[in-house]
C-alpha positions as CSV (number, residue, x, y, z in Angstrom):
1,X,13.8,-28.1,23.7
2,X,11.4,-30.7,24.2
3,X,7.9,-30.8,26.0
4,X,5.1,-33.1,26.2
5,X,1.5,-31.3,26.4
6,X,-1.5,-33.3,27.7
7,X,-4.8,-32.0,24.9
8,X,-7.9,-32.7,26.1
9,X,-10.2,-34.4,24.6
10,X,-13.0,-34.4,27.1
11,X,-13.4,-34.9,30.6
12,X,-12.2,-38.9,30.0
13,X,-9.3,-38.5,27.7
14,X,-6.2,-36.3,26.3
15,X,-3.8,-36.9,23.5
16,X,-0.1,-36.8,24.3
17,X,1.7,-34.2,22.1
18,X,5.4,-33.7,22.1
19,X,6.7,-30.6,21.0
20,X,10.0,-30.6,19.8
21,X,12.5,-27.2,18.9
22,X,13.0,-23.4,20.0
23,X,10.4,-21.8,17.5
24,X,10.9,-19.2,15.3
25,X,10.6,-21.4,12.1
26,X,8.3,-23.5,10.5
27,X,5.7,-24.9,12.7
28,X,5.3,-29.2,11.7
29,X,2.6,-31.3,13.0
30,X,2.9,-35.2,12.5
31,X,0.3,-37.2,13.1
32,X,0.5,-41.6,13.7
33,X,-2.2,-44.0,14.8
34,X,-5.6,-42.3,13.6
35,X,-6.8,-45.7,12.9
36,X,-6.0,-48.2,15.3
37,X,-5.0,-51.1,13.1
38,X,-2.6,-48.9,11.2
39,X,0.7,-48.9,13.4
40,X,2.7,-48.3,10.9
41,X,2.5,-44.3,11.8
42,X,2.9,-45.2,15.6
43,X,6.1,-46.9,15.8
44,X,7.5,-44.2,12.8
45,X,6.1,-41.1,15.0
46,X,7.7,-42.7,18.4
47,X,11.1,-43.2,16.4
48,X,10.9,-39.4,14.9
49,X,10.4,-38.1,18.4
50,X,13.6,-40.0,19.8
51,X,15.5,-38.2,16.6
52,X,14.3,-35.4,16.9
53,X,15.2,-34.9,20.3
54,X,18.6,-35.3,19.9
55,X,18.9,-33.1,17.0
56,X,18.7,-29.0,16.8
57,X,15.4,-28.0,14.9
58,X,14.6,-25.1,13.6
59,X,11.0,-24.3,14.3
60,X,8.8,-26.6,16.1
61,X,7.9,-30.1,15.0
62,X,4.9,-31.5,17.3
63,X,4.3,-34.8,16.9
64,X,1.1,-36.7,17.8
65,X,2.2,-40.8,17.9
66,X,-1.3,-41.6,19.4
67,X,-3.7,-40.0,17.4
68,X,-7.0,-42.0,18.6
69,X,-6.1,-44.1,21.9
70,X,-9.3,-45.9,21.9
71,X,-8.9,-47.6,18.4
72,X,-5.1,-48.0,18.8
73,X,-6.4,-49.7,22.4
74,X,-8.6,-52.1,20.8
75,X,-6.4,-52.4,17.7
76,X,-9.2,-51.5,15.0
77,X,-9.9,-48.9,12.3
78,X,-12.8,-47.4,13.7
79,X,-13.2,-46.1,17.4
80,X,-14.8,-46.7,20.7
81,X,-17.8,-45.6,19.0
82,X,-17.8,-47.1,15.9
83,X,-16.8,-43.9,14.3
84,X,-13.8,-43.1,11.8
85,X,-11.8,-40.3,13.0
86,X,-10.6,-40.0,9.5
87,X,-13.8,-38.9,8.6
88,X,-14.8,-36.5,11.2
89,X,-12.8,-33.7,10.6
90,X,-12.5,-30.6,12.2
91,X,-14.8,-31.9,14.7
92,X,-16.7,-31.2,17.5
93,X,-15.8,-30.4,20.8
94,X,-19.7,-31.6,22.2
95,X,-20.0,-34.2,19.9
96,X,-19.0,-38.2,20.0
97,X,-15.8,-39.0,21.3
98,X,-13.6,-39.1,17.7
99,X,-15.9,-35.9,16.9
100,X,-13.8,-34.3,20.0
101,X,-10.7,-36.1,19.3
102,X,-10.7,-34.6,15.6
103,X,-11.7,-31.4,17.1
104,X,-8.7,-31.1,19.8
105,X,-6.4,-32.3,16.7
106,X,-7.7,-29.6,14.3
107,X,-7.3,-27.0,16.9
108,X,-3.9,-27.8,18.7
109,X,-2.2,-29.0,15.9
110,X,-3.9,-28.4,12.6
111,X,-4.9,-25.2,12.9
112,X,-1.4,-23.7,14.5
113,X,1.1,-25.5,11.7
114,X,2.6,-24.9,8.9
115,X,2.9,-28.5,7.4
116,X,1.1,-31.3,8.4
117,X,2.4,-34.9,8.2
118,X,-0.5,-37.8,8.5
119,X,1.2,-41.0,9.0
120,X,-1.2,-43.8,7.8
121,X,-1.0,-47.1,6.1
122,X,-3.0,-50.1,4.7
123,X,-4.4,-51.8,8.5
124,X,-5.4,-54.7,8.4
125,X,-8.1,-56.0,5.3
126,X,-5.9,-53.8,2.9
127,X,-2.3,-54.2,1.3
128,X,-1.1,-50.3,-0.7
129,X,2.4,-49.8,-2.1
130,X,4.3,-47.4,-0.1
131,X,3.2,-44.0,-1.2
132,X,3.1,-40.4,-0.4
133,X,0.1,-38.5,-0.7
134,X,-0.5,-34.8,-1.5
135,X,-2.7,-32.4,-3.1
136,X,-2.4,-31.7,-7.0
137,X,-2.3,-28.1,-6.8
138,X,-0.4,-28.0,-3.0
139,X,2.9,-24.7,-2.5
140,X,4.6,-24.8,0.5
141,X,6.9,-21.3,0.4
142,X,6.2,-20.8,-3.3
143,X,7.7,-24.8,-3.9
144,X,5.0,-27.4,-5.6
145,X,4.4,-29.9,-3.0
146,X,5.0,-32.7,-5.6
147,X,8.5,-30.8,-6.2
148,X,8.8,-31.6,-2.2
149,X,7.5,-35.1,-2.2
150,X,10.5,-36.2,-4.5
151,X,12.8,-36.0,-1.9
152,X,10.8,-38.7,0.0
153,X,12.0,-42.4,-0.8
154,X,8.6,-43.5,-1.7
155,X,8.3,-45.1,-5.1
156,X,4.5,-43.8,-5.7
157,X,3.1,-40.3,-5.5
158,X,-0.5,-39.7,-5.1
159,X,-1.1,-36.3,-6.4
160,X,-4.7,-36.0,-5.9
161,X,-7.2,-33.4,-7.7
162,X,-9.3,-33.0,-5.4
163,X,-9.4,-34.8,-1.6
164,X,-12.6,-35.9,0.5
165,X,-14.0,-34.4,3.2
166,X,-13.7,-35.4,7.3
167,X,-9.8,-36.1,7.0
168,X,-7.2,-34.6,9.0
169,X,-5.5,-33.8,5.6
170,X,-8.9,-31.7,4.1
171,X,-9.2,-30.0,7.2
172,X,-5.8,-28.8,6.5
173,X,-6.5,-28.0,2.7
174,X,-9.7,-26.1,3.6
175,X,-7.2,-23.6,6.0
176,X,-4.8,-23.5,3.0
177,X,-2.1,-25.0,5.8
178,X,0.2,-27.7,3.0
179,X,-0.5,-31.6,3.6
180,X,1.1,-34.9,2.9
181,X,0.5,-38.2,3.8
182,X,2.0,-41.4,4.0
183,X,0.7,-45.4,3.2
184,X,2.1,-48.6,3.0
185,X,2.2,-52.0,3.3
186,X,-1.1,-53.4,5.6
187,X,-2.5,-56.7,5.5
188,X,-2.2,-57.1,9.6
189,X,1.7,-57.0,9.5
190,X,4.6,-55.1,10.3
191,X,7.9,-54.2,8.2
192,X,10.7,-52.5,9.3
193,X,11.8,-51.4,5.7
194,X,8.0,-49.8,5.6
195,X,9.2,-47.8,9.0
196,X,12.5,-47.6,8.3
197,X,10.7,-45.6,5.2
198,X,8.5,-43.4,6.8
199,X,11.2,-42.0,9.6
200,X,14.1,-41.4,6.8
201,X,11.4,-39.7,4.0
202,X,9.9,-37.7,7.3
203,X,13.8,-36.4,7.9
204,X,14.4,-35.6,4.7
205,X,11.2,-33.2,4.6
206,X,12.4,-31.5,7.7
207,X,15.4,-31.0,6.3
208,X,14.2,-29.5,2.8
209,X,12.1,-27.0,4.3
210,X,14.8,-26.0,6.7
211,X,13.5,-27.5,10.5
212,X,16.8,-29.6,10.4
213,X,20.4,-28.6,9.1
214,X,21.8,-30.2,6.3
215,X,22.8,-30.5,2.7
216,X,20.2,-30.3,-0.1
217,X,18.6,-33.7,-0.3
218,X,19.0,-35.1,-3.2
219,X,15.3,-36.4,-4.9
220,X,14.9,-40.2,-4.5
221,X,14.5,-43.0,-7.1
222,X,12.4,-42.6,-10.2
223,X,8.9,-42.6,-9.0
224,X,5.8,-43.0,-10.2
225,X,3.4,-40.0,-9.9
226,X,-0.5,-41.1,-9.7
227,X,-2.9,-38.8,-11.0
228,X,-6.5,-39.8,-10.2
229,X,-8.7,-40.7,-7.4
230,X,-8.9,-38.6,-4.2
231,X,-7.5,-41.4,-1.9
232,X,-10.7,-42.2,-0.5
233,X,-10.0,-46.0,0.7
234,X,-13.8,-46.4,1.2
235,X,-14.7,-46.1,-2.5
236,X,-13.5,-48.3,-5.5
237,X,-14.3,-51.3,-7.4
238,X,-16.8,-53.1,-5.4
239,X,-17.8,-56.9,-4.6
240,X,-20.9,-57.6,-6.0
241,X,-20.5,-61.4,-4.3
242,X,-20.0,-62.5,-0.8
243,X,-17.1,-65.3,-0.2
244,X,-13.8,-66.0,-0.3
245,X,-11.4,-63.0,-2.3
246,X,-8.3,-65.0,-4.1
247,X,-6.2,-62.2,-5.8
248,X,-4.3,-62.0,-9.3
249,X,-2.3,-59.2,-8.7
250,X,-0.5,-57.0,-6.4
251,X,-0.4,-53.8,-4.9
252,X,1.6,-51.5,-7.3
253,X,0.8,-53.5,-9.9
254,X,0.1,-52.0,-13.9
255,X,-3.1,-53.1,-14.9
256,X,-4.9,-52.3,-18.5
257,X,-8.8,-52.3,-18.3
258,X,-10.6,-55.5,-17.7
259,X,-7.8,-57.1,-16.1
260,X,-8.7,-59.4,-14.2
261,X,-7.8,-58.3,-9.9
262,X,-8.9,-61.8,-8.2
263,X,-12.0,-63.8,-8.3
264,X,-14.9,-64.4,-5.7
265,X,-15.2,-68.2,-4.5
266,X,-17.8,-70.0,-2.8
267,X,-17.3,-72.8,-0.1
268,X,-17.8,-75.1,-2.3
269,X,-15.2,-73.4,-4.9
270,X,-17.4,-72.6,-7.4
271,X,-16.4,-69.2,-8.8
272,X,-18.9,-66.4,-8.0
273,X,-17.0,-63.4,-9.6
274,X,-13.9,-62.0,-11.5
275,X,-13.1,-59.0,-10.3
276,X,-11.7,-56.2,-13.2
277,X,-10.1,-53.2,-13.6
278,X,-12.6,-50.8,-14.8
279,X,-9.6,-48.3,-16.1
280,X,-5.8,-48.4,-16.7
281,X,-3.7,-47.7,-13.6
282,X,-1.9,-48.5,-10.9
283,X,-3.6,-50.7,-8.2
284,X,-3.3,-48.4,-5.4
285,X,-5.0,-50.5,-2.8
286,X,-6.0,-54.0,-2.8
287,X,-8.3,-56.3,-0.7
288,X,-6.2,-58.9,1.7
289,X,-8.7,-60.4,4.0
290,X,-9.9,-63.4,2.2
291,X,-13.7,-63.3,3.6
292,X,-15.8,-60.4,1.8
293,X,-19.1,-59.4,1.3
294,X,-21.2,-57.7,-1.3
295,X,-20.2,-53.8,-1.5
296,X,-16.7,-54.3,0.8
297,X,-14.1,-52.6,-1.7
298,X,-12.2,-55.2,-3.4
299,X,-9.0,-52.6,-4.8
300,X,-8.3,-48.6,-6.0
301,X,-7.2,-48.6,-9.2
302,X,-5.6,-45.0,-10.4
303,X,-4.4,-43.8,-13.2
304,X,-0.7,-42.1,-14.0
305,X,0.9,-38.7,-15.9
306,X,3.8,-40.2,-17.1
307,X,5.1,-36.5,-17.9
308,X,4.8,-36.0,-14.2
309,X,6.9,-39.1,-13.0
């Protein structure tokens, strides 16, 4: 059974939500385009929905493509009001227009699932390896959510400690209702080996906790479990220069402590920074736009269990 719902969001917009299954069973809510220059999640969500829908599921999966129309509309990370709806969490239904977006979200999808999926990736100033997110400490049914996650194709884990607040994904963790979430790629394009990714881990999911029929799935490739940082992509290593970024490593790259990431350049070349690693890790995210300025985040670097991997 499919159905599309209409959730109001105020008197000047609603979110299109498609539910897709019969009920009885678990109860999935998946979640694309919360910032606007992340598309990533759209096209994934939009795919899942056409999948879905010519599949039996057990449960209900309800899938939210469109997450924030007015930044997907004007194709940036923040909305119509210069808010970030990933930072607004649970909301307010009288408040600014992503405080009543997050608040419709939390309480038509959030609050009434079982398992939330939060499609994301790098937008636009920002390349990240593909990676699935999830808290440290996360059960779903009794199963360690990292135990789940491994059946996911992505090559990184993020098993995060702690997680900060305003996020669709802490709104979840402060109800106790089990979280993942998904990054990749960025830097303003498109991949369909990054999609591709995101629709097949998705299945796979569904299929482990019993929404879809199917075989055991077997875990993916080796992967590498990440054990700090909360996944906050508006903290880490700052600029302390304005100019032009060049960098000297890539996303998913090892690093050892005072390696160098890139250096800051001024228009006349002369080098204004080197930017280090402060820790060993894994760079997690790195800066792509070449123009920065003082306090923009140049990368994320976090560090690994190699017991857990």
């Amino acid at each position: 059974m499919i159905q599309v719902d209409h959730l109001a969001a105020g008197p000047d917009l609603s979110l299109e939500a498609v539910r897709i299954g019969a009920g009885g069973g678990p109860r999935v809510a998946i979640l694309g385009g919360v910032h606007g220059d992340e598309i990533e999640g759209v096209l994934a969500a939009q795919r899942l929905i056409a999948v879905l829908g010519a599949r039996p599921v057990g449960g209900t999966v309800t899938v939210l493509a469109r997450a924030n129309p007015p930044a997907l509309a004007a194709g940036t990370r923040l909305g119509a009001d210069s808010e970030n709806l990933a930072r607004v969490f649970p909301g307010d239904a009288r408040g600014s227009l992503s405080s009543r977006i997050a608040d419709t979200i939390s309480r038509e999808l959030i609050d009434e699932c079982d398992l939330l999926i939060d499609l994301h990736s790098a937008g636009r100033r920002y390349r990240m390896p593909a990676l699935c997110g999830l808290p440290a400490q996360g059960e779903i049914g009794g199963r360690p959510l990292l135990d789940l996650a491994r059946v996911t194709t992505f090559p990184f884990l993020w098993s995060h400690p702690s997680i900060g607040p305003g996020r669709s994904v802490s709104h979840a963790e402060a109800r106790g209702t089990p979280w993942l979430y998904f990054e990749c790629g960025g830097s303003g394009s498109l991949l369909e080996p990054d999609i591709d990714r995101y629709v097949t881990s998705t299945l796979r999911l569904l299929t482990e906790i019993g929404v879809l029929g199917g075989e055991p799935v077997p875990p993916g490739d080796r992967q590498v479990v990440v054990t700090d940082g909360n996944g906050d992509t508006d903290a880490g290593i700052a600029f302390r220069s304005s100019g032009f970024f060049v960098s000297r490593v890539a996303a998913g790259d090892t690093v050892e402590p005072g390696r160098p990431l890139g250096a800051v350049y001024d228009q006349t070349g002369a080098e204004r920074e080197i930017v280090r690693a402060v820790s060993a890790g894994v760079v997690m995210m790195l800066r792509h736009d070449y123009r920065v300025e003082v306090g923009d985040v140049a990368a994320i670097v976090a560090g690994t269990d190699d017991r857990a991997a």
